[in-house]
C-alpha positions in Angstrom: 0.0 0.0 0.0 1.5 3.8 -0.9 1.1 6.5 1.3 -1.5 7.3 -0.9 -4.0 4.7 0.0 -2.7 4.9 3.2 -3.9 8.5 3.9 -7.0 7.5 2.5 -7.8 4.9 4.7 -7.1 7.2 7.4 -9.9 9.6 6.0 -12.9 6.9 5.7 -11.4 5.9 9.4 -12.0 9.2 10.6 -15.0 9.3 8.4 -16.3 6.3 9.4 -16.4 4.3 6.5 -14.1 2.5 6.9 -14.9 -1.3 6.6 -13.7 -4.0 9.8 -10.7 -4.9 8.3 -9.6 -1.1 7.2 -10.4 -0.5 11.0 -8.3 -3.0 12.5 -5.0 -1.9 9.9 -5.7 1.4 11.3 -5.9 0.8 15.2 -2.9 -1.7 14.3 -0.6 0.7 13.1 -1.6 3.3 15.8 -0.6 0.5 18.4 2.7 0.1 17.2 3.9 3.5 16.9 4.7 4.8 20.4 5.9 1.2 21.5 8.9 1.0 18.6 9.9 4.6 18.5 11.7 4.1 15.5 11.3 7.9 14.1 14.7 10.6 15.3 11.6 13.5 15.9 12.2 16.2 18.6 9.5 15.8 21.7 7.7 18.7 20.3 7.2 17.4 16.2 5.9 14.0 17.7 3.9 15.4 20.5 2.2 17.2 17.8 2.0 14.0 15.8 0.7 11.5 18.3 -2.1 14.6 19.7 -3.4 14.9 16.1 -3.6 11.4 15.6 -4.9 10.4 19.0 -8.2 12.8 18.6 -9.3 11.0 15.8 -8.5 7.5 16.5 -9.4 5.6 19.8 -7.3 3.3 21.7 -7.5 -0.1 20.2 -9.6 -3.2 21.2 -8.5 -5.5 18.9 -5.1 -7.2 19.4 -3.1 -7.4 16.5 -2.3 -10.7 14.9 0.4 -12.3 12.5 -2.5 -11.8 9.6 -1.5 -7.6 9.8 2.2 -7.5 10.0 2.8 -7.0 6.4 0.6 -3.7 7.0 2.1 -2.6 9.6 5.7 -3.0 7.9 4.1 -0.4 4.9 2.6 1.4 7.5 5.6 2.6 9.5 7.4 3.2 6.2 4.6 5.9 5.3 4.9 7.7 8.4 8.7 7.5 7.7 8.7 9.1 4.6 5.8 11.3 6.3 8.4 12.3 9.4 11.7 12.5 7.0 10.0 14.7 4.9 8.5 17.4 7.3 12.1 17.4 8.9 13.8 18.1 5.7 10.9 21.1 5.4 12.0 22.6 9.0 15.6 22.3 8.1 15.6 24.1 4.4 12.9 26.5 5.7 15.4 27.6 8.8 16.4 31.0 9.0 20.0 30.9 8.5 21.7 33.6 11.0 25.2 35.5 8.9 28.0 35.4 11.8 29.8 38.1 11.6 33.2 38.8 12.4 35.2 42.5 13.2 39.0 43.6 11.7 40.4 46.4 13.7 43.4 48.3 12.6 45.4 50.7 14.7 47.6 53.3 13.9 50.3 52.9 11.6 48.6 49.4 10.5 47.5 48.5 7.0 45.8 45.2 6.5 44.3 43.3 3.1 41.8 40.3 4.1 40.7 37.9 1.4 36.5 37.8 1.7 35.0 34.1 1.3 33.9 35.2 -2.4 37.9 35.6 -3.2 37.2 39.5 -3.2 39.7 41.7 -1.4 39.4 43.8 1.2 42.4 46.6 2.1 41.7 47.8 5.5 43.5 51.2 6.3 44.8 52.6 9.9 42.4 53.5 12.9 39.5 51.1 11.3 36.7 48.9 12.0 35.3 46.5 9.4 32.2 43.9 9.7 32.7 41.3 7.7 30.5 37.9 7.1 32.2 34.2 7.5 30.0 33.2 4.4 27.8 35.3 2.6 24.4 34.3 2.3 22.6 33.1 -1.3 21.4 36.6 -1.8 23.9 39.7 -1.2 26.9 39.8 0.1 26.9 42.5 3.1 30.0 44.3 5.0 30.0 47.3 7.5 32.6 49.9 7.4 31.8 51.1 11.1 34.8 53.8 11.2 38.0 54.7 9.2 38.9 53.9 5.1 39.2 50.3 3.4 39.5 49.8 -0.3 37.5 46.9 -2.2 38.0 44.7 -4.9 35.0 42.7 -5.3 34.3 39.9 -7.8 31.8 39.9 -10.1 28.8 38.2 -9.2 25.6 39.6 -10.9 23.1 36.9 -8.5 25.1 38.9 -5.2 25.1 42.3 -5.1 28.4 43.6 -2.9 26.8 46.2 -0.2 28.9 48.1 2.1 26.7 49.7 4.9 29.1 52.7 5.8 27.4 54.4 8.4 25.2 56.9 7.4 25.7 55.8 3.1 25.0 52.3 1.4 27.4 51.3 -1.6 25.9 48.4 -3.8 27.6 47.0 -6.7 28.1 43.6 -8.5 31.6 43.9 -9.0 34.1 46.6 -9.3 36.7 48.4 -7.1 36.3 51.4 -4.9 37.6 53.1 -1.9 35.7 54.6 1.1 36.5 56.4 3.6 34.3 56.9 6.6 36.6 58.0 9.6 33.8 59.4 12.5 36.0 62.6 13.3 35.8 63.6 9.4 32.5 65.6 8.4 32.3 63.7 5.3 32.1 60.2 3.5 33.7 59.9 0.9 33.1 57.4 -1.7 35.6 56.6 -4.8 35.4 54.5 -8.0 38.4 52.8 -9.4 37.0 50.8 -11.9 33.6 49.8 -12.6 30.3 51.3 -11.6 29.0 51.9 -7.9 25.8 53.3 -6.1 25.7 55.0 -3.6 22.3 55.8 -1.6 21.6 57.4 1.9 18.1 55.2 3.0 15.8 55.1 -0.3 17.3 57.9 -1.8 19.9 57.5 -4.6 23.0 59.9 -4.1 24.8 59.2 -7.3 25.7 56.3 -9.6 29.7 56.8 -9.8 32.2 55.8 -12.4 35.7 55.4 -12.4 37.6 58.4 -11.6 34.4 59.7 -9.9 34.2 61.0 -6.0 31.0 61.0 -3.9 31.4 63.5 -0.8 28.3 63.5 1.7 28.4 66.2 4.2 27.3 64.2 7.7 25.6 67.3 9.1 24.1 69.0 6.6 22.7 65.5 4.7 24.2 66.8 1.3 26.1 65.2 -1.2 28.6 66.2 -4.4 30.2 64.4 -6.9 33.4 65.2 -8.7 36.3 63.9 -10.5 39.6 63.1 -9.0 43.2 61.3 -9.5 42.0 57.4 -9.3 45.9 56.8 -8.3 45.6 59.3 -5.2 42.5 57.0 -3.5 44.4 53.7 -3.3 48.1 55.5 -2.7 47.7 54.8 1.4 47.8 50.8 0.4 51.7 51.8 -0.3 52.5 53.8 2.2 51.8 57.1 1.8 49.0 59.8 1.1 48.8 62.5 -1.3 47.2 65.2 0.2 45.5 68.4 -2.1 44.3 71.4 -0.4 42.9 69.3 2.6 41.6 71.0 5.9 43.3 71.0 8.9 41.4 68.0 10.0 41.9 65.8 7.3 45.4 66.1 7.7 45.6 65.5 11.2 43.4 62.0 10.5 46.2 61.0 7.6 49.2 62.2 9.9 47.8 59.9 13.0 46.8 57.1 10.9 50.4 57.4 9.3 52.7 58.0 11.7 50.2 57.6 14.8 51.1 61.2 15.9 48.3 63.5 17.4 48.1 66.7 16.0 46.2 70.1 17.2 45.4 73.4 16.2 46.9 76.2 17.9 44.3 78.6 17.3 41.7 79.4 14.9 43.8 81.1 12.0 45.6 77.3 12.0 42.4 75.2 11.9 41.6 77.2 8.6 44.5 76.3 6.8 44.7 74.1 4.2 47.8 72.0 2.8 48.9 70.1 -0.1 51.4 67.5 1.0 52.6 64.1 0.6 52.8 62.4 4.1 55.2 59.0 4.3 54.8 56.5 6.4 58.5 55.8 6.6 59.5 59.3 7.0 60.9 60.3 10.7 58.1 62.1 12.7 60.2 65.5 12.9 60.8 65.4 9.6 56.8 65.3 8.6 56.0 68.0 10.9 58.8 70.1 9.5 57.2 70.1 6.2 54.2 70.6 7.5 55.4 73.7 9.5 56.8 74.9 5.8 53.8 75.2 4.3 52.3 78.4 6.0 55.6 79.1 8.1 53.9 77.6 11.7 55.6 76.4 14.7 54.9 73.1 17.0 55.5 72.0 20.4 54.8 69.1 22.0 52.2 69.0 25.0 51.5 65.6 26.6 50.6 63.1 23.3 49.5 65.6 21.2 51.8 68.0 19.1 50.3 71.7 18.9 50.6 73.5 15.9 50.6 77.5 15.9 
């Protein structure tokens, strides 16, 4: 007998047209379920089972004989079928949780971590980066949650590459880019080496960038701007060293710290308006770095504590 027939015995048993003998298969099988336990179900799946069953079908009368143990032997290999199959349902129909694991730099570090889709991740100085053990079958997901990586992400059109970086999304399929998201900078910036990238703040879509193309979003202010830049400048930190154009005050303080893991401040407000265009070395001595620095508009440092004051 298939499971079929079998289920439809178990209706006109319910039903109650189901002839003597039907009857008797019936109770027969129900008898030798909970005595053989033959089924690997959790408590809860054959609770549910056995309650189901039991409030249709009474406690048998009839004691089983030698005539019925062909049906019992198709009987217990419909409900195994029956309780393989609803386990294989839970198990594909689980919700399967990403694990997560974090990458912290410090200052003066430079890291570059191979993803589980082979695409590579260059993690700069003073960052934090969320990365997945496995990506799941839909989208592969990381969180910048401070400071700068670059990616290189291979192209898989099924999984789009997001990168949640705080207060921006960046989506794309495969490409390379760089961001950088350090918390004490006012901006994000997002650039494209090669290929195309998205970038969107919630719903909204920011821009749709291009190679040689920079996204700026202002974190206060909630605006964006795109313009074009030097694709060689994003990336040149993965060597060593940062080419710096007319950047604030601020921005060069982050490079400096991340570089050489020196603290810098303003002296007063005349410094803290300044802007410089400079190449900063890793490998360079400190003193030499601040005395180009101190070049530039002709200012003077001193050391206080950890931090180096500039005026």
């Amino acid at each position: 007998m298939d499971k079929y027939k079998f289920r439809e015995l178990l209706k006109r048993y319910q039903d109650g047209t189901a002839n003597e003998t039907e009857r008797a298969l019936v109770e027969a099988w129900y008898e030798s379920y909970p005595q053989n336990n033959r089924f690997n179900l959790s408590d809860n799946i054959k609770n549910n089972l056995l309650s189901r069953i039991g409030s249709v079908i009474q406690p048998p009368v009839i004691q089983p004989k030698k005539l019925w143990l062909p049906y019992l032997s198709v009987a217990a290999s419909v409900l195994l079928i029956s309780a393989i199959g609803l386990i294989s349902y839970l198990s594909l129909n689980k919700k399967q949780e990403t694990v997560y694991a974090t990458l912290q730099t410090h200052a003066g570090q430079i890291k570059r971590l191979v993803l589980a889709d082979s695409s590579v991740l260059w993690v700069n100085a003073s960052t934090i980066v969320r990365y997945p053990q496995q990506f799941d079958e839909k989208r592969r997901e990381i969180y910048l949650d401070n400071g700068e990586a670059f990616f290189e992400v291979v192209h898989n059109a099924k999984k789009p590459f997001v990168v949640h970086a705080q207060k921006v999304n960046v989506q794309v399929l495969g490409t390379s880019f760089n961001i950088s998201a350090y918390k004490n900078l006012p901006a994000i910036k997002v650039v494209v080496a090669t290929g195309k990238v998205g970038v969107t703040q919630g719903n909204k879509t920011l821009a749709l960038l291009t190679p040689g193309q920079e996204l700026s979003f202002d974190r206060i202010a909630g605006t964006s701007n795109t313009h074009d830049v030097d694709i060689n400048d994003i990336q040149s930190w993965k060597s060593g060293y940062v080419d710096l154009k007319q950047a604030s005050f601020a921005e060069l303080a982050t490079v400096v710290k991340n570089q050489l893991g020196i603290q810098l401040k303003a002296g007063n407000d005349k410094v803290s308006g300044f802007r410089f265009t400079i190449r900063i070395k890793q490998n360079l001595p400190a003193d030499q770095t601040l005395l180009l620095i101190n070049q530039i508009h002709s200012t003077h440092y001193r050391k206080e504590g950890n931090q180096i004051i500039i005026y």
